[in-house]
C-alpha positions in Angstrom: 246.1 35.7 56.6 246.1 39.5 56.5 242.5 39.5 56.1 242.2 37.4 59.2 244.6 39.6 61.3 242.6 43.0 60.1 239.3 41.3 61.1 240.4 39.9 64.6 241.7 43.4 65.7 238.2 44.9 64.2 236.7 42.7 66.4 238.4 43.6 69.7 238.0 47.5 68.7 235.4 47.4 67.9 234.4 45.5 71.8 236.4 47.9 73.4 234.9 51.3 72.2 231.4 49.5 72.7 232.5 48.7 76.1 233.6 52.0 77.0 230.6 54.2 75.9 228.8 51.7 77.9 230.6 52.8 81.0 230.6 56.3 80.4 226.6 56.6 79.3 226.5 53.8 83.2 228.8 56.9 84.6 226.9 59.9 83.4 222.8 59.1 83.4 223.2 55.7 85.6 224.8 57.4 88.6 227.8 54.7 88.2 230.9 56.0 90.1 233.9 55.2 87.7 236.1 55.3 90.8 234.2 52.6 92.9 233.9 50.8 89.5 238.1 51.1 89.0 238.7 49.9 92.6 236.7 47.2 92.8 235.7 45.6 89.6 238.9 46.5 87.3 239.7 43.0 86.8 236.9 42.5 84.4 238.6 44.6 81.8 241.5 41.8 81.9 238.9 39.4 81.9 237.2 40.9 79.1 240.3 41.2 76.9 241.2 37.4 77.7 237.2 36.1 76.3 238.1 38.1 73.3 241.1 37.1 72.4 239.9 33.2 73.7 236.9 34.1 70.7 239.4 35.0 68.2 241.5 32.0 68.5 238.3 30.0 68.4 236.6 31.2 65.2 239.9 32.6 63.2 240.3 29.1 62.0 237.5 28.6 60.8 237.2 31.9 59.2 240.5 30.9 57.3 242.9 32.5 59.6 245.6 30.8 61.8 246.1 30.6 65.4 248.7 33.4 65.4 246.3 35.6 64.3 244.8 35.9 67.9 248.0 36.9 69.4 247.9 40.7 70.9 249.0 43.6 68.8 250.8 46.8 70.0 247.2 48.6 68.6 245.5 46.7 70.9 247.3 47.6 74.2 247.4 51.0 72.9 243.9 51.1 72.4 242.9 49.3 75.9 245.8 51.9 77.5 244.0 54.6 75.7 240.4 53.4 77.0 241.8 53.3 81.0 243.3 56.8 80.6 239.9 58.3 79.1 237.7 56.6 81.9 240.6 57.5 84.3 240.4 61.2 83.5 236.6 60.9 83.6 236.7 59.7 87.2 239.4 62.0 88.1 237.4 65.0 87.4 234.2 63.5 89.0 236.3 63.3 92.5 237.9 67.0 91.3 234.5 68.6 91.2 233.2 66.9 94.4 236.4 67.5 96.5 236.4 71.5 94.9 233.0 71.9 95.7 233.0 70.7 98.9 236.6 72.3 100.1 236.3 75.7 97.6 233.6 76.5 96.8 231.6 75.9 100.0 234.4 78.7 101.5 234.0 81.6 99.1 232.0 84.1 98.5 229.9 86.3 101.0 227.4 84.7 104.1 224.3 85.9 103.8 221.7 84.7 107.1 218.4 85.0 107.9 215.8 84.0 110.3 213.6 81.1 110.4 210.1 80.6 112.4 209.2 77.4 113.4 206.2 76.9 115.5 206.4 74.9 118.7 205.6 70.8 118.8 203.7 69.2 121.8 204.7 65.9 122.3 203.7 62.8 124.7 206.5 62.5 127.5 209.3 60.3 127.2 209.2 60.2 123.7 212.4 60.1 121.5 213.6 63.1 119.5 215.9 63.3 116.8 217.9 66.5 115.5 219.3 65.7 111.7 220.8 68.7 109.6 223.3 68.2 107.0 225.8 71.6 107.7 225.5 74.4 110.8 225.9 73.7 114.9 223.1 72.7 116.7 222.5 72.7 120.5 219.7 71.4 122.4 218.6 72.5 125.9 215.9 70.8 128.4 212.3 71.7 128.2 210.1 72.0 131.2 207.4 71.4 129.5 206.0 68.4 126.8 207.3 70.7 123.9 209.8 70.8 121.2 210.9 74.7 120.5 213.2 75.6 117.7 215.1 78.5 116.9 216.7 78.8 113.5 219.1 80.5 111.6 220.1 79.6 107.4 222.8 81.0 106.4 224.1 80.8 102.5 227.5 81.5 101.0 227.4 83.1 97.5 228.8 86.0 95.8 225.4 88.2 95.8 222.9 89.0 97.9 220.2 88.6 95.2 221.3 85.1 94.7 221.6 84.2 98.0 218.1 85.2 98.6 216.5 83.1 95.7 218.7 80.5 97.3 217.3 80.4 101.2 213.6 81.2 99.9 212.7 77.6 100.3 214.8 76.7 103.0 212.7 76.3 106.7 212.9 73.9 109.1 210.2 71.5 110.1 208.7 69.4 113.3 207.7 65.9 112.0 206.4 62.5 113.6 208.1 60.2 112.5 207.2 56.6 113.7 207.2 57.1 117.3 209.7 59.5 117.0 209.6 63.1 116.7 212.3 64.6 114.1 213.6 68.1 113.8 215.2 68.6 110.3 216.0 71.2 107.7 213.8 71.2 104.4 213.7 72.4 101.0 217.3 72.0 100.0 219.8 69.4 99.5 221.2 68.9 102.9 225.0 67.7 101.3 224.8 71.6 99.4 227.8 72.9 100.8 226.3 76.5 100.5 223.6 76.1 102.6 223.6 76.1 106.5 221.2 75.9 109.0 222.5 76.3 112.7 219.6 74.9 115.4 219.0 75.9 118.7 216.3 73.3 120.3 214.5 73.0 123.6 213.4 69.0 124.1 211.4 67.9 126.9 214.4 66.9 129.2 213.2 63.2 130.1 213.0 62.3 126.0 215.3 60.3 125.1 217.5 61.7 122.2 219.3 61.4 119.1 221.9 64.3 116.7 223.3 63.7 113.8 224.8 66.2 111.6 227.3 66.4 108.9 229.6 69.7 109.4 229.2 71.7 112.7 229.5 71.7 116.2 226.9 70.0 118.5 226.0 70.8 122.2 223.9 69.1 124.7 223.1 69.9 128.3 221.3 69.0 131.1 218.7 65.9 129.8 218.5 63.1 132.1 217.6 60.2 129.2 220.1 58.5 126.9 221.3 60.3 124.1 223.5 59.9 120.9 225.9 61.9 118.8 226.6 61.4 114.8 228.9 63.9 114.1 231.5 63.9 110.8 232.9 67.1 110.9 232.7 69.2 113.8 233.0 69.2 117.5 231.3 67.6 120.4 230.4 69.0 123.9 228.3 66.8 126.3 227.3 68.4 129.9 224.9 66.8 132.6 223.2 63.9 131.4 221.4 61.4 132.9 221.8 58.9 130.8 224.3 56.7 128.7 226.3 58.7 126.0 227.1 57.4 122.4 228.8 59.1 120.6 230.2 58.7 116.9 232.7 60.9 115.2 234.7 61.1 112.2 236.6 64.6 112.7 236.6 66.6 115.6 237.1 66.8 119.3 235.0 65.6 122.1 234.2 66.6 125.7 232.4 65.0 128.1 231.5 66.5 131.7 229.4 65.0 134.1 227.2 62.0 133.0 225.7 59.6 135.5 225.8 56.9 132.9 227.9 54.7 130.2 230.2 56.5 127.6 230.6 55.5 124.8 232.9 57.6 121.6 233.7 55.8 118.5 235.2 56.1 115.0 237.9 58.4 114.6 239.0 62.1 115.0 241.4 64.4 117.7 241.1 65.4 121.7 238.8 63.5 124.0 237.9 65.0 127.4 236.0 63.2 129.5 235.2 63.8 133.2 233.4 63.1 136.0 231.3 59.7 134.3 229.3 57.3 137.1 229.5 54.7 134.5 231.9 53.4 132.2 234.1 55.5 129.4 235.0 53.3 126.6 237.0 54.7 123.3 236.7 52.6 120.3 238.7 53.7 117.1 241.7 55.8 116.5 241.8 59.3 118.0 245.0 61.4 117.4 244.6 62.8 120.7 245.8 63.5 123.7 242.8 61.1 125.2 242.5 62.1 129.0 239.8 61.0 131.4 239.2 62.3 135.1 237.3 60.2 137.9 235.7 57.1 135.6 234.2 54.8 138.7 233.4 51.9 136.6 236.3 51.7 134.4 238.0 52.5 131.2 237.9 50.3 128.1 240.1 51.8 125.4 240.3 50.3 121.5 242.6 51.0 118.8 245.1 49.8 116.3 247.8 49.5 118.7 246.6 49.6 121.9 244.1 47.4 124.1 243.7 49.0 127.5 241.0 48.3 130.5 241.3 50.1 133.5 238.4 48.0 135.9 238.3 51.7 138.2 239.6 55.3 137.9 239.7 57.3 140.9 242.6 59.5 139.0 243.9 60.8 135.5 244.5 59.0 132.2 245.6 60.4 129.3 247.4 59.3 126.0 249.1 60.8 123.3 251.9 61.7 121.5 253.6 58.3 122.3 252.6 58.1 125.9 250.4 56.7 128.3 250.0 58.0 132.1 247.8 56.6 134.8 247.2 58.1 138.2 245.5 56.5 140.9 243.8 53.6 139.5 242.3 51.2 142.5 241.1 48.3 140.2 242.8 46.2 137.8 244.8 47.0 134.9 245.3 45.4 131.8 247.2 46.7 128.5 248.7 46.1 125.8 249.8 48.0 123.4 253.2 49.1 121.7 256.0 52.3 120.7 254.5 54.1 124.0 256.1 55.3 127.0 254.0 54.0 129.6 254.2 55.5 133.3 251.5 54.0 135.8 251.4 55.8 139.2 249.4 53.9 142.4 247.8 50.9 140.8 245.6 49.5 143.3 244.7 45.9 141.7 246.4 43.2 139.0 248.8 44.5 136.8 249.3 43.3 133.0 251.2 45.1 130.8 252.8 44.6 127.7 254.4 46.9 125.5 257.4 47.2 122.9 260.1 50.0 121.7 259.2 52.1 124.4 259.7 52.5 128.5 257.5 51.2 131.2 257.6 52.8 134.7 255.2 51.1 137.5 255.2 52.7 140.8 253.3 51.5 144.2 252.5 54.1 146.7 250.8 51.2 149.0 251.6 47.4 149.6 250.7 45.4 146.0 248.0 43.1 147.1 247.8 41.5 143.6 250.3 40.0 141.3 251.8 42.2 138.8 252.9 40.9 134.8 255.6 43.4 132.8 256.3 42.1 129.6 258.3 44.6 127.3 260.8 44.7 124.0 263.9 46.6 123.4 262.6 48.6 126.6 263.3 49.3 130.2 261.0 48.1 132.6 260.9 50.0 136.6 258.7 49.0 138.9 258.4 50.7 142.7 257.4 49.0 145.8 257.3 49.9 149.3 260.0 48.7 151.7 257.0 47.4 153.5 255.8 45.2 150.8 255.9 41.3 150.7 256.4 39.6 147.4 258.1 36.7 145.0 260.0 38.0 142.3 261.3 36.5 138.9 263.0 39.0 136.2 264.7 37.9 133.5 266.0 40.4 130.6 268.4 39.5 127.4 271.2 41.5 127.0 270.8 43.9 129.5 271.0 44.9 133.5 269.0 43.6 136.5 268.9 46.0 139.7 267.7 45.6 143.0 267.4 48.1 145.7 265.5 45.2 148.3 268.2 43.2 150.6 268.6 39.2 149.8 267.7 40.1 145.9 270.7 39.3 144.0 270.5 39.3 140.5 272.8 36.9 138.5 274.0 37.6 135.1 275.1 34.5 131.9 278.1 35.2 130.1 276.0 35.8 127.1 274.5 39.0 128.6 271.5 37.7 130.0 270.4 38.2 133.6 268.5 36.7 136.3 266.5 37.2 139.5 264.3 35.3 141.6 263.5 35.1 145.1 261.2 36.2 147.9 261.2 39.2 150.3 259.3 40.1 153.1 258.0 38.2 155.6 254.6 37.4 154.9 252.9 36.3 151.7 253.0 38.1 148.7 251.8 38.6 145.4 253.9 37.3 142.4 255.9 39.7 140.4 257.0 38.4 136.6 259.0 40.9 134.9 260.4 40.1 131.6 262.5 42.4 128.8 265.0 42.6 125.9 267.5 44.9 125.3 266.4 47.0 128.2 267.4 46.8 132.0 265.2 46.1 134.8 265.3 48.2 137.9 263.3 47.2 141.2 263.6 50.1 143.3 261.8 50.8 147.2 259.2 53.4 146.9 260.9 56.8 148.2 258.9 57.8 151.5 259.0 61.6 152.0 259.7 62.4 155.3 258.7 65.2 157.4 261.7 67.6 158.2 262.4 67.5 162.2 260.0 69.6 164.4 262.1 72.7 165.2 263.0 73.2 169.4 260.5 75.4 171.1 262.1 78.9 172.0 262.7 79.5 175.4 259.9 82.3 177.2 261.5 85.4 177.3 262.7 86.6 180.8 260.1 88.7 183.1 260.4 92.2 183.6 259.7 92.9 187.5 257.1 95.9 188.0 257.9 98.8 190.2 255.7 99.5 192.9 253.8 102.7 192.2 254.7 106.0 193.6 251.1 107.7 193.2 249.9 108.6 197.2 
């Protein structure tokens, strides 16, 4: 029996250390990352331990043992303890080194730059351009002519200069077809070597369409008139005067957006967006810290997040979000959101209204008449909404626990013994648009729209008496 036990727990050893130099020889010549392996395919090691402890219990009889001897022994767990905390360390100073690298070491040391020639591309027109370089800004300008021009800078990070000049020696930038597109790129260097940089200035024929991606550094575009596209994961964006529709994908950093006679587009996530002035459509897709403002968006707004679903069918005003509010000035389509913790105030909507929100305050206010039925639905939140004395309308507002009030005459609210209150009716005199309000633990005020009115014209002075002259006395 004690033979049995010592062989059974041989057996699993001996599995386990075979196992584990298996995953560290995977780790260090097999490019396996130990901490994708860990986070996704860690139940095989329980797996594992169950088919050998199954195997013992199946051949220790017959090997003269007894079924207890497959039980699990405190050597065992220390050993498969053991095992996790040496592939564990492993992995930990895998992601130490990358992380130190990246965030340390790429800041240290001196910057050493130099120049770079790179001779000018003809190219057919309209054709498609794409700008790739791992770290350094790049901006591109318009072209007049059916050429790509580059000027270059490499810059390297290291504590000499002699180093840093055996480092940049192969480092140049090239012109390449690739396909039917033409690619500007950094060569001779790992583009993901943190000491390395290359910042681009490029001049593209202004009518091809065109495409920037970069890892680390600021990008800006100007004046082309095709569609273009942005892939930036660390840095800042600046887009002026394009033509075209705008994509534009970020991961961390801010974006600005002036003047584009087409679509935008920004996804993923990072900080500020800025965009004004855009003949097409603005849609954010992703979660940006913010404050999110855009300025005069004729076809809309179409904003995406985790907690907030907005579409704005026009924008003749202002929009902008953040820090746990929403404001929107002078919108003459529809408006639809939904979204929640937000203070939302929404000044001169021009079309339907839909809103619902929770935890947070929602102010609606109508400079004009409301054409177009309007839908408030809110939680543990006040709801007021503004209308003209002028306006026309059928009301119903119900709220639980909580206050109705009604500054329009023939609106009486009515209110349950529980708390609860009521309101419906009609006013004006023609046909109006329907008004739902609904809310808990928050009141609901319907208020008349205040009317600024001009201070009285003030009395003409009376004209000053007349002063008769006297008749000369010159002969």
């Amino acid at each position: 029996m004690a033979r049995t036990q010592t062989r059974s727990s041989g057996l699993f050893s001996g599995l386990v250390l075979i196992f584990a130099g298996v995953i560290l020889l995977l780790h260090t010549y097999g490019h396996l990352e130990l901490r994708h392996f860990f986070g996704h395919w860690w139940p095989l090691i329980i797996i594992f331990w169950g088919a050998v402890k199954l195997y013992e219990r199946t051949i220790g009889p017959r090997m003269g043992g007894t079924v207890g001897g497959a039980g699990i022994t405190a050597g065992e767990v220390l050993l498969v303890v053991g095992m996790l905390a040496l592939l564990g360390i492993v992995a930990g100073v895998e992601y130490g080194k990358q992380k130190i690298g990246e965030g340390i070491m790429g800041d240290v040391g001196d910057n050493f730059s130099y120049d770079v020639e790179v001779a000018p591309k003809t190219i057919p027109a309209n054709t498609r351009v794409f700008v790739h370089n791992g770290r350094g800004d790049i901006s591109v300008r318009p072209s007049d002519d059916a050429q790509i021009r580059v000027s270059a800078k490499k810059g390297v990070k290291t504590w000499s200069e002699q180093e840093a000049d055996q480092i940049a020696k192969p480092v140049s930038v090239e012109i390449v077809k690739n396909g039917d597109t033409y690619e500007v790129r950094p060569s001779g260097y790992d583009l993901s070597d943190s000491r390395i940089g290359v910042d681009l200035e490029v001049s593209v024929p202004k009518k091809s369409p065109l495409t920037v991606k970069t890892e680390k550094g600021d990008v800006q575009v100007s004046d082309m008139t095709a569609d273009m596209g942005v892939t930036d994961q660390n840095g800042d964006v600046e887009i002026r005067n394009i033509g075209g529709d705008v994509l534009i994908e970020m991961h961390k950093g801010d974006v600005k957006v002036d003047d584009a006679k087409g679509n935008v587009k920004v996804s993923g996530k990072g900080g500020e967006i800025d965009v004004t002035n855009a003949a097409g459509s603005l849609t954010v897709d992703g979660d940006f810290y913010g404050p999110v403002r855009a300025d005069k968006v004729t076809k809309g707004v179409r904003m995406i997040s985790a907690k907030t679903d907005l579409t704005l069918s026009a924008l003749a005003g202002h929009l902008e979000t953040g820090s746990g509010n929403l404001d929107v000035v002078d919108t003459p389509g529809n408006l639809s959101l939904r979204t929640r913790d937000t203070e939302i105030s929404v000044e001169n909507p021009g079309g339907k209204v839909n809103i619902d929100n929770r935890n947070a305050a929602i102010s609606v206010r109508f400079t004009s008449v409301p054409k177009e039925d309007v839908s408030i639905t809110n939680s543990s939140g006040e709801i007021s909404l503004s209308l003209p004395g002028s306006s026309s309308f059928e009301v119903v507002a119900d709220c639980r626990n909580c206050d109705i009030s009604a500054e329009f005459a023939g609106l009486t609210p009515t209110k349950s013994e529980s708390g609860d209150s009521h309101l419906a009716g009609k006013y004006g005199n023609g046909r109006g648009p329907k008004i739902t309000l609904k809310t808990s633990y928050g009141n609901i005020a319907l208020r008349r729209t205040a009317v600024a009115i001009a201070p009285p014209a003030r009395p003409a002075l009376p004209a000053p008496p007349t002063t008769p002259i006297p008749p000369s006395t010159e002969q």
